[in-house]
C-alpha positions as CSV (number, residue, x, y, z in Angstrom):
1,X,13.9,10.1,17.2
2,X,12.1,7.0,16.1
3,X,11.2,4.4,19.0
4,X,8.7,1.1,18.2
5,X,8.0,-1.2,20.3
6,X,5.7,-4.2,19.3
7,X,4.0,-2.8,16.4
8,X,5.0,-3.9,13.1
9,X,6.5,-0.9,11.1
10,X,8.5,-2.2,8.0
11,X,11.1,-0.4,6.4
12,X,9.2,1.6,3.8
13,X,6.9,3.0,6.4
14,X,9.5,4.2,8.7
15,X,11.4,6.0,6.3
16,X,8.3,7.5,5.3
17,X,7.3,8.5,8.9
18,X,11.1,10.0,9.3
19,X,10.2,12.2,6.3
20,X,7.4,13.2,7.8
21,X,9.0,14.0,11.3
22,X,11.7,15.9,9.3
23,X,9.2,18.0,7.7
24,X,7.2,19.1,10.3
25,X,10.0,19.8,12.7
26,X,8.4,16.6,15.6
27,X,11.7,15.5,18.0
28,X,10.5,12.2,18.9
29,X,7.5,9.5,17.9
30,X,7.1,6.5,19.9
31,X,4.9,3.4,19.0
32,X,4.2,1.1,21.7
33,X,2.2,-2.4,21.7
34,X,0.9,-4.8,24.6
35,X,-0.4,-8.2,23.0
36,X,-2.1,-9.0,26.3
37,X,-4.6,-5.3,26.9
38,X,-4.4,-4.9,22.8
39,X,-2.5,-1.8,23.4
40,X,-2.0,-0.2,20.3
41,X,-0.5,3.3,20.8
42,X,1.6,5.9,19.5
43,X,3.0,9.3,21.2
44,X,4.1,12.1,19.0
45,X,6.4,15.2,20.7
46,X,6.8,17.8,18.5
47,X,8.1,20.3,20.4
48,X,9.3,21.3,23.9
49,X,11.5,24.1,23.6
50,X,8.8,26.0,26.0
51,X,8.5,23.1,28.3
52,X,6.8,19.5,28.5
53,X,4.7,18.4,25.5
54,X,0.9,18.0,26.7
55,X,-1.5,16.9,24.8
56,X,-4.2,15.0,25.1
57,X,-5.0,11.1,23.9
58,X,-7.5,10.0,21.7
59,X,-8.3,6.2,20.9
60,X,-9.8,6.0,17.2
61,X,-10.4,2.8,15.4
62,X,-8.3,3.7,12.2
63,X,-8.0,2.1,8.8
64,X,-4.3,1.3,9.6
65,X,-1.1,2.6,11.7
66,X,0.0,5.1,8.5
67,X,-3.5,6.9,9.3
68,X,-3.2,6.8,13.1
69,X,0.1,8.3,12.2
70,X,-0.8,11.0,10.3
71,X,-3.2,11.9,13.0
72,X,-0.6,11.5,15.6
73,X,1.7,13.9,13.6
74,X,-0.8,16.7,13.0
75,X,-2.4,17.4,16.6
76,X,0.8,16.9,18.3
77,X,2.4,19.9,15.7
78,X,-1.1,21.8,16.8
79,X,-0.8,21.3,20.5
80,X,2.9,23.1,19.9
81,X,0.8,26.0,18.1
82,X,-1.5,25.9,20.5
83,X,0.2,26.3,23.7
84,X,2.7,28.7,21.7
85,X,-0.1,31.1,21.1
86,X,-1.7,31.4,23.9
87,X,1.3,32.0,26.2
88,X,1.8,28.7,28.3
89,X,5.0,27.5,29.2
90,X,4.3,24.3,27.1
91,X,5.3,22.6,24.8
92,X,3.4,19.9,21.5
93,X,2.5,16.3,22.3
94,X,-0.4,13.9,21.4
95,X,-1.2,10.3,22.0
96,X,-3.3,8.0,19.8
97,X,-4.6,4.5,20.8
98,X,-5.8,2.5,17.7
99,X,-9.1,0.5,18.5
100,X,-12.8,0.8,18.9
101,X,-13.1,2.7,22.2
102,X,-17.0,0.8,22.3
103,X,-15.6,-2.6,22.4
104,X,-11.8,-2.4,23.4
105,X,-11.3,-0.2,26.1
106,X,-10.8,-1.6,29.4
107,X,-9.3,-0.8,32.7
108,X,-6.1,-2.8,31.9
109,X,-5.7,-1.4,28.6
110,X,-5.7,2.3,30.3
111,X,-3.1,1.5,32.9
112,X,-1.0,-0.1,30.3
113,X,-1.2,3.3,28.3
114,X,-0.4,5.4,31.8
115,X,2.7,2.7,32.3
116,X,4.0,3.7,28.6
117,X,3.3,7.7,29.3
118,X,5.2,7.2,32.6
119,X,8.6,5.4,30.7
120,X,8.7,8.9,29.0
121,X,9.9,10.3,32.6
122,X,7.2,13.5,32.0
123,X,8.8,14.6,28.7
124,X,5.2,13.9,27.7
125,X,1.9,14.4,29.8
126,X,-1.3,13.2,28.6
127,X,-4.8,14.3,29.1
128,X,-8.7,13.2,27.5
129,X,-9.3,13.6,23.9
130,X,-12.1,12.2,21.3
131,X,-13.9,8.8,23.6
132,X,-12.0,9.8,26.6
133,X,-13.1,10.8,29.6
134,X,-12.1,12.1,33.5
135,X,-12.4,8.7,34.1
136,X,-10.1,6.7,31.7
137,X,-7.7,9.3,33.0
138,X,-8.0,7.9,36.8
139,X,-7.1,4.6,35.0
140,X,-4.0,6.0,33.3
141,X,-3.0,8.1,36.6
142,X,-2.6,5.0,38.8
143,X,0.9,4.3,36.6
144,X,1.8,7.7,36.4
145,X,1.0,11.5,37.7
146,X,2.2,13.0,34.5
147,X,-1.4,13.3,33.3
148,X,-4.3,15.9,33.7
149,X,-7.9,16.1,33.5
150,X,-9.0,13.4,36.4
151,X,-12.1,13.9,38.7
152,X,-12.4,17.4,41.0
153,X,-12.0,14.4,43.7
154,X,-8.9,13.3,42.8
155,X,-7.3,16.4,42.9
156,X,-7.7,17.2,38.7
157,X,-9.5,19.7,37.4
158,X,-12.5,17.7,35.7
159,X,-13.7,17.8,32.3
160,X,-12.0,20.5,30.1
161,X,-14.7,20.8,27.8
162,X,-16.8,23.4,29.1
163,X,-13.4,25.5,28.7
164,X,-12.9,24.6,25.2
165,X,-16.6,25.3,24.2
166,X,-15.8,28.8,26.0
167,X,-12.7,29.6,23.9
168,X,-14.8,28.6,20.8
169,X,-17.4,30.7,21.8
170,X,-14.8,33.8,22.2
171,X,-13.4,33.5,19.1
172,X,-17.0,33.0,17.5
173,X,-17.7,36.2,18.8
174,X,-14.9,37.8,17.7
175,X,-15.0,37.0,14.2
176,X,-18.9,37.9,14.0
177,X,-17.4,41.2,15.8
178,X,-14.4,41.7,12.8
179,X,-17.1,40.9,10.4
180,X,-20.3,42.4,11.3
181,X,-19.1,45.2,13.3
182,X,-20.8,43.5,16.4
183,X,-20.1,40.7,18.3
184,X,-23.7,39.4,18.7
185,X,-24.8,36.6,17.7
186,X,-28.5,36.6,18.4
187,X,-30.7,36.4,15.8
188,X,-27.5,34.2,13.6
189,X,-27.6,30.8,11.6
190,X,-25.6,28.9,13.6
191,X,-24.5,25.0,12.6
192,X,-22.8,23.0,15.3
193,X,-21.5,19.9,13.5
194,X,-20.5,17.5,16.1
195,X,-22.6,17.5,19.8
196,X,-20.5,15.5,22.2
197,X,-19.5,17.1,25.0
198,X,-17.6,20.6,23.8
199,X,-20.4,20.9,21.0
200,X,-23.4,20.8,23.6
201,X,-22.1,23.6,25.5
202,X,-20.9,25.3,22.6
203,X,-25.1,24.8,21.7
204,X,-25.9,26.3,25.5
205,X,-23.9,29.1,25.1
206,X,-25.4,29.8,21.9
207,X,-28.6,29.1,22.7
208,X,-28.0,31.5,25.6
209,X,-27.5,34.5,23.0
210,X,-31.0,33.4,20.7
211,X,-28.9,32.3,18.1
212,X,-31.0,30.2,15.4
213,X,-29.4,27.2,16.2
214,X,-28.9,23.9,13.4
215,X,-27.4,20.6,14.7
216,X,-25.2,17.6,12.8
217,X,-23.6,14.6,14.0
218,X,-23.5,10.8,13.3
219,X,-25.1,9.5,16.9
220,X,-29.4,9.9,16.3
221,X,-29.7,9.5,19.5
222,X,-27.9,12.3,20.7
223,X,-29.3,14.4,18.1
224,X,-32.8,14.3,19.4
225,X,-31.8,14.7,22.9
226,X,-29.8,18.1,22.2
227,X,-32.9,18.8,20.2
228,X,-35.0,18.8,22.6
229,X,-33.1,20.3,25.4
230,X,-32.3,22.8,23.3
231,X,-34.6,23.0,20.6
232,X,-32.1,23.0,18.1
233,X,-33.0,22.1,14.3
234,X,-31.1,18.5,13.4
235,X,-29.9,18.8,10.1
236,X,-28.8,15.1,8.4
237,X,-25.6,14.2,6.2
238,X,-23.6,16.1,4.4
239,X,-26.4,18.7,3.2
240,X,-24.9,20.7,6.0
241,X,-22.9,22.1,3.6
242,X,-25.5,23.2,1.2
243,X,-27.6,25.0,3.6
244,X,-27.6,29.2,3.7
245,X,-26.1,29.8,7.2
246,X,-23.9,32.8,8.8
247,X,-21.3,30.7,10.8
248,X,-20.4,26.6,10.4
249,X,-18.7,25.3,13.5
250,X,-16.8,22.0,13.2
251,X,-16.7,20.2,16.0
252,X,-16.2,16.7,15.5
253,X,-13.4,15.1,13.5
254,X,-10.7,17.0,11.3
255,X,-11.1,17.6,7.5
256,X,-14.1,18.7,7.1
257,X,-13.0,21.6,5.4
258,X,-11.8,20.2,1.8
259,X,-12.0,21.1,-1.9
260,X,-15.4,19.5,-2.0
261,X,-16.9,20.8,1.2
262,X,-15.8,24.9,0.8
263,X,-16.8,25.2,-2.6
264,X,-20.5,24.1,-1.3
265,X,-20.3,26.3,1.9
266,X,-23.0,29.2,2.3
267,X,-21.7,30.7,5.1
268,X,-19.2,33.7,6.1
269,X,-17.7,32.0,9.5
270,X,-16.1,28.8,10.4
271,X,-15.2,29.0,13.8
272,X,-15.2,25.6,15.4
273,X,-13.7,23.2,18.2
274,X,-12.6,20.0,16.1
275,X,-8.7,19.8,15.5
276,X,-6.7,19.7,11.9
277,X,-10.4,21.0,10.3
278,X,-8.7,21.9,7.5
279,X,-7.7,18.9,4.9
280,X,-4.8,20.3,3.0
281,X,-3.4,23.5,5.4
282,X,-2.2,25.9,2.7
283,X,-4.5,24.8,-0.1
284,X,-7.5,24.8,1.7
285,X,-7.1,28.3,4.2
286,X,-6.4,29.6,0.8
287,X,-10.1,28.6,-1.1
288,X,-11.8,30.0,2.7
289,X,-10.0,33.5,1.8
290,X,-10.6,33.5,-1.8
291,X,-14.0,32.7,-0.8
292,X,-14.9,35.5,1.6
293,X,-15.1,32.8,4.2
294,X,-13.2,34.0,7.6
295,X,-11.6,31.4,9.2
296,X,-11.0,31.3,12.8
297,X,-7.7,29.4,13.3
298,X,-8.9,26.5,15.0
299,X,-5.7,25.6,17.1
300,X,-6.4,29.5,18.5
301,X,-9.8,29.6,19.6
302,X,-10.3,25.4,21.0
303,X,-6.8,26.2,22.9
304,X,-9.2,26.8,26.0
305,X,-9.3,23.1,26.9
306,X,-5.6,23.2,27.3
307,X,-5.4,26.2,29.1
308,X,-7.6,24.4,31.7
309,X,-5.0,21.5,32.1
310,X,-2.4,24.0,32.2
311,X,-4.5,26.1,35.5
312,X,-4.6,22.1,36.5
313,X,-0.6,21.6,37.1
314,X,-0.6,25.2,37.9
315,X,-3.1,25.0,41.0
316,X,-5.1,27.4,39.5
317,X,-9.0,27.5,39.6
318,X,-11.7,27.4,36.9
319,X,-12.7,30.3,37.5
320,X,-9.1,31.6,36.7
321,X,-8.9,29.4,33.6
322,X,-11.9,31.2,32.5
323,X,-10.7,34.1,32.6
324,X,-7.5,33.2,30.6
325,X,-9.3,31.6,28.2
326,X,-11.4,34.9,27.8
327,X,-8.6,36.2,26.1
328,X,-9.1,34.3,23.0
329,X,-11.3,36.5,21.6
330,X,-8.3,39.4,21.4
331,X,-6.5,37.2,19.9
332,X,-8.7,36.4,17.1
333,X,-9.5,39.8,16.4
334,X,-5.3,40.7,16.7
335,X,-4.8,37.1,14.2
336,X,-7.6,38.5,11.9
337,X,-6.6,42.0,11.5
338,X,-3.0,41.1,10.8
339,X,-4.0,38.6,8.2
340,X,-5.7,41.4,6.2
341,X,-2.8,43.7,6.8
342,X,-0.8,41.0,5.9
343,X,-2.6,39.6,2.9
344,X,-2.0,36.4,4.3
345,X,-4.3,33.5,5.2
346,X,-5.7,33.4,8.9
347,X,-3.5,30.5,9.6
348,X,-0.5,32.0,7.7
349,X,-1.0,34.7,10.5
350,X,-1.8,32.3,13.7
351,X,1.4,30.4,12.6
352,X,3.5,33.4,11.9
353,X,2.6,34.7,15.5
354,X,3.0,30.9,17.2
355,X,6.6,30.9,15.3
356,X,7.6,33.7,16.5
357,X,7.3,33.1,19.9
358,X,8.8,29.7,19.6
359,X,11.9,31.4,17.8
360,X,12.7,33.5,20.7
């Protein structure tokens, strides 16, 4: 199902976007605009066959709606994945609100969003994504409760990150473990590209085990202070991907694995927190195998974010979300060992076992 409202989608671009849908198996896509905030938004469902679609939003000032659609399209299919894997009773959504969260984000804007996630009767609940935080979820949650993620004080369960670095940190273990025969990562070259908040305590934990620890983002400033309180070696550019390391973790934007970047890469792990990492899915797992390179699926091992909204609605604690997310490591080690068996790409196999469950 197709639903605009307010934004200007011609013809052409629907039919495309009805393609897309088709091909990638998504139930509904909703656009939704509000002249007065400068609401720009779009939800994607994909699936909910294993129960409401949670996912959380993300406002990104992109080069047009197509993009923001494309975006929309691919996290929403990996939130499915996601949840699918790592046994929650959940099932694919995403939100995107197109603008520059610096200069257009407001109060109103927020409660506008939480008005159009709450017209969607819970068929869709939101949480914080890339330039949201606990608070822009308070905003949304005074139009509607189907949202997670909000201040300890409200009743939420706070910033997820700290369970998504966790998870990333499992299944960086367990690949260095399926590798190396060990799971320790002291002593390793270690680049963390992208330090907001799931790459600084991806850098703690790491920093915790004496890894040799490199840093990359676009934000100097917050480069030199996780350099500092970590010292952590900031690397600049794209170089990143000429430099001899053991193990790159993307953890900023998508895409940063392309045709370009792996043929440069000097390293024998990507395990990473940043969604869609990989530009072209089939194409691009497939140069990481041909490579050498072992790829931890990254819808598998940043799933630990979502298992903490999950304990949220489930009045669990985070200690308890911990521990679930703990698990990820098994299941990198069960993903990688059947790709080999397989002879399969990593993400043929986290799919295959995600499908599977979803087929039932």
């Amino acid at each position: 199902m197709f639903q605009q409202s307010g934004l200007d989608v011609g013809a052409q671009q629907k039919n495309i976007i009805l393609d897309k849908m088709d091909k990638m198996g998504h139930e509904q896509v909703l656009f939704y605009r509000d002249k007065k905030t400068g609401l720009k938004a779009i939800i994607a469902i994909h699936d909910t066959k294993m129960g409401p679609s949670l996912g959380g939003v993300r406002m990104w000032n992109y080069k047009n709606e197509m993009e923001a659609v494309e975006d929309v399209l691919r996290l929403s299919r990996g939130m499915t994945y996601k949840a699918a894997i790592s046994g929650l009773q959940l099932g694919g959504g995403k939100a995107v609100i197109i603008g520059d969260a610096k200069t257009e984000k407001s109060e109103a804007l927020l409660r506008k969003f939480g008005e159009f996630v709450d017209s969607l009767n819970g068929k869709y609940i939101t949480a914080e994504d890339v330039n949201m935080s606990p608070k822009d979820m308070k905003y949304i949650k005074m139009e509607t409760n189907h949202v997670t993620g909000t201040d300890v004080a409200l009743g939420g369960s706070g910033d997820p990150s700290p369970v998504t670095a966790y998870g990333v940190y499992m299944g960086m273990k367990a690949s260095a473990m399926y590798r190396w025969g060990s799971d320790s990562l002291e002593g390793k070259t270690i680049l963390v590209q992208g330090i907001g908040h799931v790459g600084e305590y991806l850098v703690e934990h790491l920093t915790n085990e004496k890894a040799n620890i490199l840093i990359n983002d676009i934000n100097e400033e917050r480069l030199k202070e996780v350099s500092e309180k970590y010292d952590a070696e900031i690397i600049s550019g794209d170089s990143i991907f000429d430099l001899p390391m053991d193990i790159y973790a993307p953890c900023a934007l998508g895409a940063t694995l392309n045709s370009d970047s792996i043929i440069r890469l000097k390293c024998e792990i990507v395990a990473g927190a940043a969604n869609n990492q990989l530009a072209d899915e089939e194409l691009h797992a497939n140069q990481l195998k041909d490579r050498g390179i072992i790829y931890a699926p990254d819808f598998l091992i940043n799933a630990g974010g979502l298992i903490n909204v999950y304990s949220e609605i489930k009045g669990f604690s985070r200690e308890q979300a911990l521990e679930e997310t703990k698990n990820i490591y098994n299941t990198t080690l069960e993903i990688l060992n059947k790709a080999e068996k397989d002879g399969v790409t990593t993400n043929q196999a986290a799919i295959s076992i995600a499908q599977e469950i979803l087929d039932v």
